[in-house]
C-alpha positions as CSV (number, residue, x, y, z in Angstrom):
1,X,0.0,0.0,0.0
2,X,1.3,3.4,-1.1
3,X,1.9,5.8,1.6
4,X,0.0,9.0,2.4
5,X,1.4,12.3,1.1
6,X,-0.7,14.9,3.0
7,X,-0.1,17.7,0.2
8,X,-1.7,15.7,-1.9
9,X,-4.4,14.7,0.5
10,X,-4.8,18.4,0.7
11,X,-4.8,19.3,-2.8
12,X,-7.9,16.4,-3.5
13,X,-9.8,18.3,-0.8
14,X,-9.4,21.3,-2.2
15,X,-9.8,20.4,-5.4
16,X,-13.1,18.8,-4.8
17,X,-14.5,21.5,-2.8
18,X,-13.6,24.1,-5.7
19,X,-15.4,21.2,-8.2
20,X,-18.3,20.8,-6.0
21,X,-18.9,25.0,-6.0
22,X,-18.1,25.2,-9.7
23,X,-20.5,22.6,-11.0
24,X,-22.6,21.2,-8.7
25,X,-23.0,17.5,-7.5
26,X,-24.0,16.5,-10.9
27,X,-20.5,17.3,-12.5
28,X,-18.6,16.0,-9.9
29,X,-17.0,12.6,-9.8
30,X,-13.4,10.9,-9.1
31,X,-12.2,10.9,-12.8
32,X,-12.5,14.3,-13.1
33,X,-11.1,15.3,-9.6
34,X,-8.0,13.4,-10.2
35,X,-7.2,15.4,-13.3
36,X,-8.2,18.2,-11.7
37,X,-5.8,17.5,-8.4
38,X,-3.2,15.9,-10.4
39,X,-3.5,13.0,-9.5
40,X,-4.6,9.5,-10.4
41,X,-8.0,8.2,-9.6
42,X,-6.0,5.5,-7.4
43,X,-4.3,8.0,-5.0
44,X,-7.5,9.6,-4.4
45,X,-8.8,5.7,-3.5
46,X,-5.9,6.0,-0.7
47,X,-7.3,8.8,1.3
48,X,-11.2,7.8,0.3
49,X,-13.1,4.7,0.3
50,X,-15.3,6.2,-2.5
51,X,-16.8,8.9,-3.9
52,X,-19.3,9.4,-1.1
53,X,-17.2,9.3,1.6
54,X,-15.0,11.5,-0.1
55,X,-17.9,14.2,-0.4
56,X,-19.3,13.4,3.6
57,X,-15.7,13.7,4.7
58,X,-15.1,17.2,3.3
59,X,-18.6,18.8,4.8
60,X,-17.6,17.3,8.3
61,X,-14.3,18.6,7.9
62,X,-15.1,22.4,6.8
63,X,-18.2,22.6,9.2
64,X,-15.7,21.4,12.0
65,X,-13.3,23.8,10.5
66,X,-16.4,26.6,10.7
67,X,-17.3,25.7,14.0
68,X,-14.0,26.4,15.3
69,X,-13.2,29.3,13.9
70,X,-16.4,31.0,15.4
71,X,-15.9,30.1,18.6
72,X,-12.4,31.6,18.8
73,X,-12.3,34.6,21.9
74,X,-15.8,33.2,23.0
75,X,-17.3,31.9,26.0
76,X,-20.7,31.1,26.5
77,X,-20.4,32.9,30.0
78,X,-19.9,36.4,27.9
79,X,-22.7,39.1,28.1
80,X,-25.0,38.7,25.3
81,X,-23.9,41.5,23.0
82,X,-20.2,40.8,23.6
83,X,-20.7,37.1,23.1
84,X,-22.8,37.8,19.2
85,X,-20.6,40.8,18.2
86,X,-17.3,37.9,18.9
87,X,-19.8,35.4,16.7
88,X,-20.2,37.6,14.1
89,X,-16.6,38.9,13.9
90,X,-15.5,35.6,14.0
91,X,-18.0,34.3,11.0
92,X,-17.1,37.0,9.0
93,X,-13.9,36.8,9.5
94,X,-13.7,32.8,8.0
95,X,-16.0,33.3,5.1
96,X,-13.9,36.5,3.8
97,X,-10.7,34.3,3.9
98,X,-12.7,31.3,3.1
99,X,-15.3,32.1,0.5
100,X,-15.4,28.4,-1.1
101,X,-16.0,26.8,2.2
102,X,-19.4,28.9,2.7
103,X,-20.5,28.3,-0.9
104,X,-19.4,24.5,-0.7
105,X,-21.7,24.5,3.3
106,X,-24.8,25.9,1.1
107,X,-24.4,23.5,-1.6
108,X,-24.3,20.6,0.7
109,X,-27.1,21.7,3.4
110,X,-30.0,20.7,1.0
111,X,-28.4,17.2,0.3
112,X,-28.3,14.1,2.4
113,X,-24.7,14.4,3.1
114,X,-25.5,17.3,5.6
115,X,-27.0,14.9,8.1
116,X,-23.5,13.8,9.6
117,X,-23.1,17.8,9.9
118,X,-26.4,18.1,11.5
119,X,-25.5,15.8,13.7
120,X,-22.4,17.1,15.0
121,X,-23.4,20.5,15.3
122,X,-26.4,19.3,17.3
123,X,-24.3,17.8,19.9
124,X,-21.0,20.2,20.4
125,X,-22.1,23.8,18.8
126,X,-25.8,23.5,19.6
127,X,-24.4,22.5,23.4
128,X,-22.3,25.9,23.2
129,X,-24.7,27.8,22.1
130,X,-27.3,26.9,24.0
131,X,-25.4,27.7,27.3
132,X,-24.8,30.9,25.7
133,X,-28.4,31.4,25.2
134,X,-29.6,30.4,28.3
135,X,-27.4,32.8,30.4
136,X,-28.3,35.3,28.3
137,X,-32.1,34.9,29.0
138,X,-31.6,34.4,32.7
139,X,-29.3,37.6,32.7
140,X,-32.4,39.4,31.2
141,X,-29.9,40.2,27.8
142,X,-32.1,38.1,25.5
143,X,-36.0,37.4,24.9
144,X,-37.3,34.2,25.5
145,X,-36.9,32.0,22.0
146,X,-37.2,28.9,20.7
147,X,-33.3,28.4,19.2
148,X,-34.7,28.2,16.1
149,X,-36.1,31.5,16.0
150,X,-33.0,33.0,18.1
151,X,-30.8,31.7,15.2
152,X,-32.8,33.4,12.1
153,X,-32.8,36.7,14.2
154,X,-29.3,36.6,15.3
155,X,-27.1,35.2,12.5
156,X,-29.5,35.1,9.0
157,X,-28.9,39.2,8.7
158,X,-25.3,38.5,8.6
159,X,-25.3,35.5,6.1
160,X,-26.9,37.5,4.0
161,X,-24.6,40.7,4.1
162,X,-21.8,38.1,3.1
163,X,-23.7,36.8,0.5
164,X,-24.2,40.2,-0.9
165,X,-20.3,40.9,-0.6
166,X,-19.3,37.8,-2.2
167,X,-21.4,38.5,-5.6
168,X,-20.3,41.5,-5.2
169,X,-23.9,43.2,-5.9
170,X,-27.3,43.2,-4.0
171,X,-31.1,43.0,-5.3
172,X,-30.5,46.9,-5.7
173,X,-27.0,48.1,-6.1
174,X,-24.6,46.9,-8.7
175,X,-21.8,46.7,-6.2
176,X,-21.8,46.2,-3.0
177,X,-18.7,45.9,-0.2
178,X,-19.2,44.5,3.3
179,X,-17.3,47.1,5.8
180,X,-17.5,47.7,9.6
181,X,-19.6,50.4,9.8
182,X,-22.5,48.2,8.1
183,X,-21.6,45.2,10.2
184,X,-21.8,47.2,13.5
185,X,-25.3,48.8,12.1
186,X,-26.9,45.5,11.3
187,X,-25.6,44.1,14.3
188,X,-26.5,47.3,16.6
189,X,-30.4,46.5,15.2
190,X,-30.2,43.0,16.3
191,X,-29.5,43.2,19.1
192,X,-31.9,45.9,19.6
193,X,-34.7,43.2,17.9
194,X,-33.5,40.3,20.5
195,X,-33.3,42.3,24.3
196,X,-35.8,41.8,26.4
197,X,-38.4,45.3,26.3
């Protein structure tokens, strides 16, 4: 058995990932990623048991990645508008030096391979996070919520900002540039929708 070279391991991962974004599910198989990585279709065989694996490994891998990332200089002990404004610096933060990784997460959310994700998430960043929540509430920094509703208020305004910035262009303006000042706005009005009257 040939050895593993982790730049190559790397590259296939990449590769993939920058497949996945480009053309979909549908265009993507282990033929073509070994051109595209270099590589033979055996060496990819080496790191992957098969296509599938391949493609479940990589969205456990960048959601871990994700996860850790945005929990960097948190704490779920942190007062509420310190904890979200360290979330959302933190988010934005990875998706401007990773782009691909966000667009690769959205691809894969609406497909079956996501359920490993959910899973995970459910058990160590929905334990974080609901902590985080919790003392919030019982602080009187944060409304009463289901977590589901909690989540659409506090993060879906700024998933959307960096979708804007990403394509570069809203529903209104041909260009469009995600900067502090619009950040701390959009943020300012959250947390103005989400404390307690």
């Amino acid at each position: 058995m040939r050895p593993r070279d982790e730049h190559k391991e790397r590259q296939i991962r990449q590769k993939a990932i920058e497949m996945i974004v480009a053309e979909g599910l549908d265009g993507f198989g282990i033929n073509k990623l070994a051109k595209a990585a270099g590589v033979s279709p055996a060496t990819i065989y080496i790191y992957h048991k098969d296509k599938e694996e391949l493609i479940s490994s990589l969205c456990v891998s960048v959601a871990e990645k994700m996860m850790a990332f945005s929990l960097q200089n948190f704490s779920p002990d942190m007062d509420f508008a310190e904890g979200l404004k360290v979330q959302w610096r933190n988010r934005l933060e990875y998706f401007m030096e990773c782009p691909l990784d966000m667009e690769f997460i959205e691809i894969m959310r609406y497909t079956h391979f996501y359920e490993k994700v959910t899973a995970m998430l459910t058990v160590s960043f929905g334990q974080i996070l609901g902590v985080f929540m919790r003392n919030a509430e019982e602080k009187q920094q944060l409304v009463p919520l289901p977590f589901e509703a909690y989540w659409a208020i506090a993060y879906a305004p700024l998933y959307q900002l960096i979708k804007f910035h990403n394509q570069g262009n809203s529903y209104v303006n041909s260009s469009f540039t995600l900067d502090d000042k619009l950040m701390e706005q959009t943020l300012g009005l959250v947390l103005k929708a989400l404390k307690p009257s």
